[in-house]
N, C-alpha and C positions, 0 to 999 in steps of 0.2 A: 494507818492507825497502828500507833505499836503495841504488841500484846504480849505477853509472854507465858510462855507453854511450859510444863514442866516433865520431864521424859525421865522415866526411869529405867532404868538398863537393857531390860527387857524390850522397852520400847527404842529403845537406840540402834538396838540392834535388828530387830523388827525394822526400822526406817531403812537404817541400811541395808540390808536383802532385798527389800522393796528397791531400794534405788539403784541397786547395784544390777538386778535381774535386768533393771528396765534397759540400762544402760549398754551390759553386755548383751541385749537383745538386737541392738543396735551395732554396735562395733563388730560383732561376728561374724554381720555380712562382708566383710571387705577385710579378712584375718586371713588368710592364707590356710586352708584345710590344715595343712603340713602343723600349723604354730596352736588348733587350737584345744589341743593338749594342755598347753600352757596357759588358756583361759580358764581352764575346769580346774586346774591345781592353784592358780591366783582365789576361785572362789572356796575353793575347802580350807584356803588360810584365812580370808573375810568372813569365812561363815562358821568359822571355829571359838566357840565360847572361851575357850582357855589361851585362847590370843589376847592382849592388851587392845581396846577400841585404837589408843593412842599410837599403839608400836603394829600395825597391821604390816606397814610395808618394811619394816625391819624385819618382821616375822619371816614373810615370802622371800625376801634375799637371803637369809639364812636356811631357808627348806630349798629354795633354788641354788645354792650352793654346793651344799651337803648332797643335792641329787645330780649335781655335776654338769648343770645351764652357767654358764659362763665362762667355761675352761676349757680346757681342750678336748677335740672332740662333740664341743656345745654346738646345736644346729642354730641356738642364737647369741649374739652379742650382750649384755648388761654392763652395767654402771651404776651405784658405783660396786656394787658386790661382784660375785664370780672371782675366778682363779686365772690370772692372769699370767700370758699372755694367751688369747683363744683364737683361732681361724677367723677370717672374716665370713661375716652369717647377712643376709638381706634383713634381718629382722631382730631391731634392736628395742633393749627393756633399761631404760631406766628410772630410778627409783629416788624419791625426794624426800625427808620427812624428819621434824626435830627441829626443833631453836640450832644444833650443832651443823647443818648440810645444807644449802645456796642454791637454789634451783639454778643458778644463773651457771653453776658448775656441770649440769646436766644438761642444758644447753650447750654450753661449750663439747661437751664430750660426743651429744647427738650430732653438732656439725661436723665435728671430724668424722663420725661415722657415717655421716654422708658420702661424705668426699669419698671414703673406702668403699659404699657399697655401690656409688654409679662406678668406680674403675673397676671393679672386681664383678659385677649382675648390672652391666647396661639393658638386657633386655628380659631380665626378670623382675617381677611384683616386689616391692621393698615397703616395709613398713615400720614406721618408727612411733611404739608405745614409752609414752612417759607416765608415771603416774607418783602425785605429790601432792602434800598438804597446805603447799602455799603458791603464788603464783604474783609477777609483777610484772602487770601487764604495759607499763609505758615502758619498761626496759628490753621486754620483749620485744615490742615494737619497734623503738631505735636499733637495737643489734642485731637483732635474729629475724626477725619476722620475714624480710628481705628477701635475705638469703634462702629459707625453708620456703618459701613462694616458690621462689625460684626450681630449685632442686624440685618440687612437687609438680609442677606443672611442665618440666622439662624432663625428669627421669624417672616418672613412675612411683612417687615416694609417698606414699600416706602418713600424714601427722596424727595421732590419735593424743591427746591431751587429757589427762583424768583429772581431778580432784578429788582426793581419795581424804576425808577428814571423820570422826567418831560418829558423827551424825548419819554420815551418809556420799554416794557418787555421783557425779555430776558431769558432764563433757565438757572442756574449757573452748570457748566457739575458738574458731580457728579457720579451715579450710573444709570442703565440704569431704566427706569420710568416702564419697561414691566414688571409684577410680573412674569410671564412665564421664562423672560429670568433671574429673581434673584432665582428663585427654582433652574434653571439648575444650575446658579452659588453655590448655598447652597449646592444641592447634590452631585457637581464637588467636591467643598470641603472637604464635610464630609468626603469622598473618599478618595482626595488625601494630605488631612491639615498636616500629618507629611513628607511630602513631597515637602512644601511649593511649591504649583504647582503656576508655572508664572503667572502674569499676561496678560501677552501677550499671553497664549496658550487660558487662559481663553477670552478675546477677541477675538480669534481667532472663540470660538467656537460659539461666540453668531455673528458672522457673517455669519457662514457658516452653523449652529445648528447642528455639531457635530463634535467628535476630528479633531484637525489638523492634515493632511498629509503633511512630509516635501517635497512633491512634491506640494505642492498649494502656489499658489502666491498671494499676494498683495502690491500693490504699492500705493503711497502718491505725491500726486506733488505739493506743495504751490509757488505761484509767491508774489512777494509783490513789490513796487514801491516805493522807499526813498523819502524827501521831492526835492531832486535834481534828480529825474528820472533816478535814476541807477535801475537796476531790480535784485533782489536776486532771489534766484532758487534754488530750494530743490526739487530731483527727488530722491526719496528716496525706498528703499523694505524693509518689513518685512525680519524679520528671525526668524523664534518662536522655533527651537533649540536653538541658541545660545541667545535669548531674545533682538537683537538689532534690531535697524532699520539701517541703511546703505545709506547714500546718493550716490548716484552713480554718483554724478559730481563731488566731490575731496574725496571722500573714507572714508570720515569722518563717527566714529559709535555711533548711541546715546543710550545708555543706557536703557530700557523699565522700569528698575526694580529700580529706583529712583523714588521717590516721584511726582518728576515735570512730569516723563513716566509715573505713572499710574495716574496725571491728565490727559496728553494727550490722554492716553486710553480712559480714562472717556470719553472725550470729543469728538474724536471720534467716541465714540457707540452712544451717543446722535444726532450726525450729521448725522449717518447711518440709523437711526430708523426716522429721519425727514421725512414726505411724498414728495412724489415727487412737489405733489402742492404748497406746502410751499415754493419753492426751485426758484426763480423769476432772470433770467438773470437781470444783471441791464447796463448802460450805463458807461461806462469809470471808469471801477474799479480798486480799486488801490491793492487789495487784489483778488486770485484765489485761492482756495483748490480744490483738486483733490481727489478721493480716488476710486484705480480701482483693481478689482479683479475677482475669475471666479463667483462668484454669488453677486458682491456688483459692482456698476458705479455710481458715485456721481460728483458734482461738485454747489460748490458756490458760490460767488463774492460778495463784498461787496468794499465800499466808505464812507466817508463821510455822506452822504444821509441815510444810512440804518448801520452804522456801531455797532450803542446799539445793533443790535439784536445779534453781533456775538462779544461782547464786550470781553466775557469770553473766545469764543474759539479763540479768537485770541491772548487775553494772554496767553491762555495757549500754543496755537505752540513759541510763541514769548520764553519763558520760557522753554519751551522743545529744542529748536535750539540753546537759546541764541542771539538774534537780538536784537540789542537795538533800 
């Protein structure tokens, strides 16, 4: 049902601290102690009034500059700002934002910076923070996605993806943020790579933290509300035999092992790893996800009101059902 809310600055800003706390509540677990200095200085530029909502992440490149993160002597790597040329660092910041700057360019510059920090810290924690106002996610997919799998589940590399826009921050789904749960994925692999082992089994496993039984269940319930108050309904189960999910109100079967299914995957584990406290009933939501199993019970809602936070994951079921 579409509705439209009207925020005045005060409240945009308010949104964003709300969504911003909740997020970096999240990402902090798996930041490297060493780097999160530079989460506490990213929030005194988001949470400074006399920043433009618009130009936040111009702001922090230009204060991470000026403080001397990206130049020499810098303990991390940045893109596109900083003083070039700088050391290689395990922990790379790149920044996206403006009708003028191509995420697809900070892509390009994160993969190179792969490549330097498995030859340079093979057995050190690596992390690579992007954060940007726009995101194109089938182009990610064909070029990049691959690759960053790759690099993550074989050398230690955590993707952290933000959505940093005036409203508010939100985690772009991607890989799960647990370095615990990407080793178990690395070592699944290593194991069973000429066997091209599913996606969905591997999901499976970082819900339940070990192989799947084809006697174990899980179920998916999404509700969603048109702008004309029809109600869509997807009451759907796994099947990680056969890799589909199965709606169980017209038998319809969607595919896990497409591209658009291991966004949903993604997106999914990200929902699952959410703590419970993040997780805020809200009033007259036009949106319900569900996801129930014998060791996983979730449930989210969202509106209008709080919709940036779930922007992604809501493309991405959108995208995975097909719902225009």
């Amino acid at each position: 049902m579409d509705s439209y809310v009207f925020f005045s600055r005060e409240d945009m800003r308010e949104h964003f601290r709300v969504s911003m706390d909740s997020v970096y509540a999240n990402i902090s677990k798996v930041i490297p102690k060493k780097y999160q200095e530079l989460l506490g200085i990213t929030k005194e530029v988001f949470a400074d009034p006399s920043v433009q909502v618009n130009g936040r992440l111009h702001a922090l490149g230009e204060l991470l500059t000026n403080n001397g993160y990206g130049g020499p002597g810098s303990i991390i790597n940045t893109f596109p700002f900083g003083i070039k040329p700088s050391p290689p660092s395990p922990f790379y910041l790149g920044c996206c934002e403006g009708a003028d700057e191509d995420i697809a360019d900070v892509w390009k510059d994160a993969d190179r910076q792969c490549k330097l920090m498995i030859k340079e810290f093979p057995n050190e924690e690596k992390t690579i923070l992007i954060m940007t106002d726009k995101w194109n996610d089938p182009k990610f997919q064909s070029k990049y996605a691959g690759k960053f799998i790759s690099y993550a589940i074989h050398h230690n590399i955590v993707f952290i993806f933000l959505l940093v826009i005036p409203a508010g921050m939100s985690v772009i789904p991607f890989l799960p943020l647990d370095r615990d749960d990407l080793n178990r994925i690395g070592e699944t692999m290593t194991k069973e790579e000429q066997k091209e082992k599913p996606v969905s089994k591997i999901f499976a496993e970082i819900v339940y933290g070990k192989a799947i039984e084809l006697n174990d269940y899980l179920e998916c319930n999404y509700t969603e509300f048109n702008r004309f108050g029809t109600k869509i309904y997807y009451n759907c189960v796994f099947d990680f035999d056969n890799n589909v999910l199965t709606n169980c109100v017209n038998g319809d079967k969607y595919n896990l092992k497409t591209k658009k299914g291991q966004t949903f995957i993604n997106a999914l584990i990200d929902f699952i790893k959410l703590p419970d406290e993040q997780i805020v009933a809200i009033k007259n939501p036009t949106n319900i996800f569900e996801i129930h199993g014998r060791n996983v019970s979730k449930t989210i809602q969202w509106n209008a009101t709080n919709r940036v936070l779930y922007a992604a994951f809501e493309k991405a079921i959108n995208d995975f059902f097909k719902i225009k």
